[in-house]
C-alpha atoms as a printed R data frame, in Angstrom:
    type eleno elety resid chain resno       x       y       z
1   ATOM     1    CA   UNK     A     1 109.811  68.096 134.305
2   ATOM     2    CA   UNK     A     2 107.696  66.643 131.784
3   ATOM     3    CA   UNK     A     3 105.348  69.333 129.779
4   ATOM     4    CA   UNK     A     4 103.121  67.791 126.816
5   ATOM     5    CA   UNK     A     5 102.921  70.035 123.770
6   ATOM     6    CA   UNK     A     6 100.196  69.364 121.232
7   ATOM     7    CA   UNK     A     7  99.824  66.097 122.286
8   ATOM     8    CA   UNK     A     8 103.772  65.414 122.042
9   ATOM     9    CA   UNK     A     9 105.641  64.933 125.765
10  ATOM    10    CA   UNK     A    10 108.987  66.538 126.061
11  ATOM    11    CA   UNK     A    11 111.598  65.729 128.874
12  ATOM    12    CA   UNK     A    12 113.568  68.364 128.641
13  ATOM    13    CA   UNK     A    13 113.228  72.564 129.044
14  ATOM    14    CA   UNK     A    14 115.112  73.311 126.047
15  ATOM    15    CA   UNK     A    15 112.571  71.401 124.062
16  ATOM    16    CA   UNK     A    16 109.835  73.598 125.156
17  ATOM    17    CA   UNK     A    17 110.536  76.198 122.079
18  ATOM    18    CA   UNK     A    18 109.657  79.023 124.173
19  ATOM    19    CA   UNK     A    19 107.920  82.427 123.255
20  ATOM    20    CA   UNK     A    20 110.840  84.839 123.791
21  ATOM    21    CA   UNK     A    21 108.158  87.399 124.904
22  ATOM    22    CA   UNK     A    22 105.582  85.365 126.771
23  ATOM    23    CA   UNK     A    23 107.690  82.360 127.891
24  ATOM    24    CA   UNK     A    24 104.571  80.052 126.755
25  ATOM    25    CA   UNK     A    25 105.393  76.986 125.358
26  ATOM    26    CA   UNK     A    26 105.201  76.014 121.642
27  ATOM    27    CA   UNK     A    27 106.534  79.290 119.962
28  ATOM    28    CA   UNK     A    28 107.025  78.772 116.247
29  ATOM    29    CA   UNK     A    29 108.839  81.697 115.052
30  ATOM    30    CA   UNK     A    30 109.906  79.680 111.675
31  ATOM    31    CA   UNK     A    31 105.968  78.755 110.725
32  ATOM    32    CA   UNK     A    32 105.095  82.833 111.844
33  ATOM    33    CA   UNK     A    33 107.956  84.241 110.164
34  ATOM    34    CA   UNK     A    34 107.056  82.395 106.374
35  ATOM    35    CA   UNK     A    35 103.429  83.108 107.310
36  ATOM    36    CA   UNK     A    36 104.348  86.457 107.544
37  ATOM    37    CA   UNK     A    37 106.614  86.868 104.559
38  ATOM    38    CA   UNK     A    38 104.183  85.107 102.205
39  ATOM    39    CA   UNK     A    39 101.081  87.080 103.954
40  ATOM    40    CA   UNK     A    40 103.048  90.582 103.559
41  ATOM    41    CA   UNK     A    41 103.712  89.821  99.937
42  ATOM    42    CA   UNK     A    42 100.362  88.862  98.904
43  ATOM    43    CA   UNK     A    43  98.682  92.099 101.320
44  ATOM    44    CA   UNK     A    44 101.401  94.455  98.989
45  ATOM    45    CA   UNK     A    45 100.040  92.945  96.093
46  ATOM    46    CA   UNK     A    46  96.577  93.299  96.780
47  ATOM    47    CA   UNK     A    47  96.728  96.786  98.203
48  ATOM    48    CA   UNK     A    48  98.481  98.417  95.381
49  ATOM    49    CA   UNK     A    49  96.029  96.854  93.075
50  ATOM    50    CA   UNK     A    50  93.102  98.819  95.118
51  ATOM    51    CA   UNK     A    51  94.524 101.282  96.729
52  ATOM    52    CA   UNK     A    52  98.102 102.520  94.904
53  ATOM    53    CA   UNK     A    53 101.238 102.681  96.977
54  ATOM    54    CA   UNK     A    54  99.315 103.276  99.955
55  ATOM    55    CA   UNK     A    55  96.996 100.540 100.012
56  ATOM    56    CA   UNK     A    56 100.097  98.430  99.308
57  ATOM    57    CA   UNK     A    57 101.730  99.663 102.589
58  ATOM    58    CA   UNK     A    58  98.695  98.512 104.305
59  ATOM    59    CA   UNK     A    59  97.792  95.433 102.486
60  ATOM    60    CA   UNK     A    60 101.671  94.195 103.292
61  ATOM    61    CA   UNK     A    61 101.133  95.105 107.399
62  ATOM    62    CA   UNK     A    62  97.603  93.481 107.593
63  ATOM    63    CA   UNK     A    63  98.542  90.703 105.375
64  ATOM    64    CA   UNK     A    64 101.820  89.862 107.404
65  ATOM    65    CA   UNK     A    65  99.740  90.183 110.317
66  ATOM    66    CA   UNK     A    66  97.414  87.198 109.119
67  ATOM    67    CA   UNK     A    67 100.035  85.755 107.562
68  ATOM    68    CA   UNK     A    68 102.032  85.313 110.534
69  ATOM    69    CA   UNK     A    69  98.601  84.048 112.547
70  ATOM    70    CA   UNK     A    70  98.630  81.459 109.735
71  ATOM    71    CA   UNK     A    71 102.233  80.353 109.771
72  ATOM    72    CA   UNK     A    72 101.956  79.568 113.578
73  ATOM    73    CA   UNK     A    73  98.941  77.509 113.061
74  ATOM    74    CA   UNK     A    74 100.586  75.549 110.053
75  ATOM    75    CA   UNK     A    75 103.581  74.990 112.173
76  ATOM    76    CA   UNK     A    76 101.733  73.837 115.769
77  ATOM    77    CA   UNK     A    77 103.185  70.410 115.118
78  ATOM    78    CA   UNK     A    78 106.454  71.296 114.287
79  ATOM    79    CA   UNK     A    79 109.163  71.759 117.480
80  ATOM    80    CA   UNK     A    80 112.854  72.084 115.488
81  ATOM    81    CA   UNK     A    81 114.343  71.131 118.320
82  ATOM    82    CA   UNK     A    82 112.575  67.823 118.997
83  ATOM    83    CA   UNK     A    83 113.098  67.251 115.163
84  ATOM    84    CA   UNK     A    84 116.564  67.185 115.335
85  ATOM    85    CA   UNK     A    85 116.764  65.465 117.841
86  ATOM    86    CA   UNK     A    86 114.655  62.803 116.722
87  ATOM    87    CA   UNK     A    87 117.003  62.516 113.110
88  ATOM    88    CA   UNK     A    88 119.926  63.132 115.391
89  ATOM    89    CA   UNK     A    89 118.680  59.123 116.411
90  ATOM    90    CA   UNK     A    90 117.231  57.696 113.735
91  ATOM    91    CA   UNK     A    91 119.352  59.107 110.371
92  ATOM    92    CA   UNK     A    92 121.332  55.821 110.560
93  ATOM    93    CA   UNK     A    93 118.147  53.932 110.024
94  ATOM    94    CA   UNK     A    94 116.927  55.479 106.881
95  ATOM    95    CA   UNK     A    95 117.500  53.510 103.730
96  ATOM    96    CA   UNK     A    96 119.155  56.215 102.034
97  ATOM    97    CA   UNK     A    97 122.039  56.593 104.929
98  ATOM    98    CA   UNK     A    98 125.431  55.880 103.617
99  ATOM    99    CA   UNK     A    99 128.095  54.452 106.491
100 ATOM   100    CA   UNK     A   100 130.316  56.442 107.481
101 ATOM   101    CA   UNK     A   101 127.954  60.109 106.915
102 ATOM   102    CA   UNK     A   102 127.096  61.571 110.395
103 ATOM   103    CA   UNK     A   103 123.995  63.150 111.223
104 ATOM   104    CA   UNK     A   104 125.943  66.558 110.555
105 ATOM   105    CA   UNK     A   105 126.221  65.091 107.348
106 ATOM   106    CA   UNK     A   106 122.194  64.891 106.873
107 ATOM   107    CA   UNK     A   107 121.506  67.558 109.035
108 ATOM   108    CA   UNK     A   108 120.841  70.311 106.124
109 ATOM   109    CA   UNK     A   109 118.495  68.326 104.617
110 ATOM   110    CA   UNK     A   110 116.150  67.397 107.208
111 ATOM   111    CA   UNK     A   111 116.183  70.995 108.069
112 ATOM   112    CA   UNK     A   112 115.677  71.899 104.530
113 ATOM   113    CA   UNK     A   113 112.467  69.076 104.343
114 ATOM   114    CA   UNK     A   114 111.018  70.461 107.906
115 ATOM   115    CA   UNK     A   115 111.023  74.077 106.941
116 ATOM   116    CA   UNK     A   116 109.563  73.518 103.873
117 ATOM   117    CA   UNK     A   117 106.257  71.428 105.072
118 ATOM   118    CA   UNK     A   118 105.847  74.634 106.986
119 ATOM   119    CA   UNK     A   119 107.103  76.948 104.102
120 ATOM   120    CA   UNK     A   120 105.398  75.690 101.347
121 ATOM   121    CA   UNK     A   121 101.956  74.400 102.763
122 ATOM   122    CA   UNK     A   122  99.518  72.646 100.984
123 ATOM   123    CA   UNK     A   123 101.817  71.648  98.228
124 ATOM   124    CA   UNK     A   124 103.770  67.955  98.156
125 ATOM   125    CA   UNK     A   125 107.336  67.795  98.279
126 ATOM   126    CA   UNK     A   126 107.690  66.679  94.764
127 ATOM   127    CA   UNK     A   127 105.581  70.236  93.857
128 ATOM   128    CA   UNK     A   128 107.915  71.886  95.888
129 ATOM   129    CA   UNK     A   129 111.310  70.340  95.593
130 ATOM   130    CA   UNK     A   130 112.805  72.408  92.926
131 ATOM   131    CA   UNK     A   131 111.934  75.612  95.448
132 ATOM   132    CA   UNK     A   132 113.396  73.616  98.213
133 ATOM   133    CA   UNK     A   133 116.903  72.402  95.689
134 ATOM   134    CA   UNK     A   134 117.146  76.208  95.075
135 ATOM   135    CA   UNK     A   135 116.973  77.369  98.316
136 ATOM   136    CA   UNK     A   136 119.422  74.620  99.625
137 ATOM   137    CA   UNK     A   137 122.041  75.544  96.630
138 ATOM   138    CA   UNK     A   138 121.501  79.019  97.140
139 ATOM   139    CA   UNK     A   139 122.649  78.466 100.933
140 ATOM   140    CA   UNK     A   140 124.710  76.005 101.028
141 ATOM   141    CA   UNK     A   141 128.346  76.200 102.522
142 ATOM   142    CA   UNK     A   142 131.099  75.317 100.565
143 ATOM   143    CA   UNK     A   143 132.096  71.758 100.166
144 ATOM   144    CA   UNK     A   144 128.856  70.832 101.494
145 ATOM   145    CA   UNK     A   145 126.558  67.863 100.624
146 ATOM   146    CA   UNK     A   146 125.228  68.370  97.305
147 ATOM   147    CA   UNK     A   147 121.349  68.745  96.833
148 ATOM   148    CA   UNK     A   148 120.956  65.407  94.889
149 ATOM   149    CA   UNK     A   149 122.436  63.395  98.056
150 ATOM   150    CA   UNK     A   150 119.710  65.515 100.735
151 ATOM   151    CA   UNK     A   151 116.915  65.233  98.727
152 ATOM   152    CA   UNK     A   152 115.895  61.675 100.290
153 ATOM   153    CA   UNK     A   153 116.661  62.852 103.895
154 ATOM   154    CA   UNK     A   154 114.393  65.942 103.207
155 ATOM   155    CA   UNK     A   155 111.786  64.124 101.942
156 ATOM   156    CA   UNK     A   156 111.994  62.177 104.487
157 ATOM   157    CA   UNK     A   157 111.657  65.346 107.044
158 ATOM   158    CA   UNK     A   158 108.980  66.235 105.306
159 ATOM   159    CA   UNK     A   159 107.015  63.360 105.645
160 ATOM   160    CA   UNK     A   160 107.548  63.271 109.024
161 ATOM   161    CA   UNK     A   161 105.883  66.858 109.842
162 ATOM   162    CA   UNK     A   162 103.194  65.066 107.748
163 ATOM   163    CA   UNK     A   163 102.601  61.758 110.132
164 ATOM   164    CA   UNK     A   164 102.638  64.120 112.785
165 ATOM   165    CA   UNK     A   165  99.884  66.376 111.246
166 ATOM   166    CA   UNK     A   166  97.784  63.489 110.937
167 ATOM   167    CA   UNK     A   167  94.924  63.180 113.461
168 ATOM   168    CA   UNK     A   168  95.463  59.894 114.988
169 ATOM   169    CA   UNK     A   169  92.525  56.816 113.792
């Protein structure tokens, strides 16, 4: 059964990305959770400032709160499932694919340039690539693809989310 999703039409159930608690389609737990993270952080900092240790308690629970409401929003477009499976087709036809590199290969990277449209909105990839290189290195498995040969496939990622964001002309 065919189900359209902000404006995109998926084939298949396990493209729906769920709610685990409501079952409604379009969850985005990644775009809530950095919402939430960067929201909580910024409600701690606020509340101490005004209202001590306290008011930082609150400030981090009402700002994850609204951060989280904000995360989903940013993220709306973004489905990681249909993402990979839409670089699971077309890595081969980037210009930065090498033969003989799979799409496991890539696969880090796109992730890495997907997340961070949602992570880091409102910045461009080039503002935020040295947060993204870090948080790649920092992750990375051993005897993985190095930063420096991802970087193209998540900026790439990236600008997909982008296109997609883009109300059509």
């Amino acid at each position: 059964m065919t189900e359209p999703i902000n404006n995109i039409t998926v084939a298949n159930e396990d493209e729906l990305n769920r709610d685990p608690l409501s079952g409604a389609p379009g969850s985005h737990p990644l775009g809530t959770g950095a919402g939430a993270a960067s929201g909580g952080l910024t409600g701690a900092a606020v509340g101490m400032a005004i209202g001590g240790p306290v008011g930082s308690v609150i400030g981090a629970a009402v700002g994850a709160v609204a951060g989280g409401l904000s995360g989903k929003s940013a993220a709306e477009v973004l489905n990681p499932t249909a993402e990979e499976a839409y670089w699971r087709e077309a890595h081969m036809n980037e210009p930065y694919y090498l033969q003989g590199n799979d799409y496991e290969f890539y696969a880090p990277g796109f992730r890495a340039g997907w997340e961070g449209r949602v992570r880091y909105e409102g910045r461009s990839f080039d503002d935020a690539e040295a947060e993204l290189a870090e948080n790649y290195n920092r992750d990375r498995i051993d005897g993985g693809a190095t930063w420096q040969e991802l970087s193209a496939a998540a900026n790439a990622a990236w600008n997909r989310v982008d296109k997609q964001r883009k109300p059509p002309q």
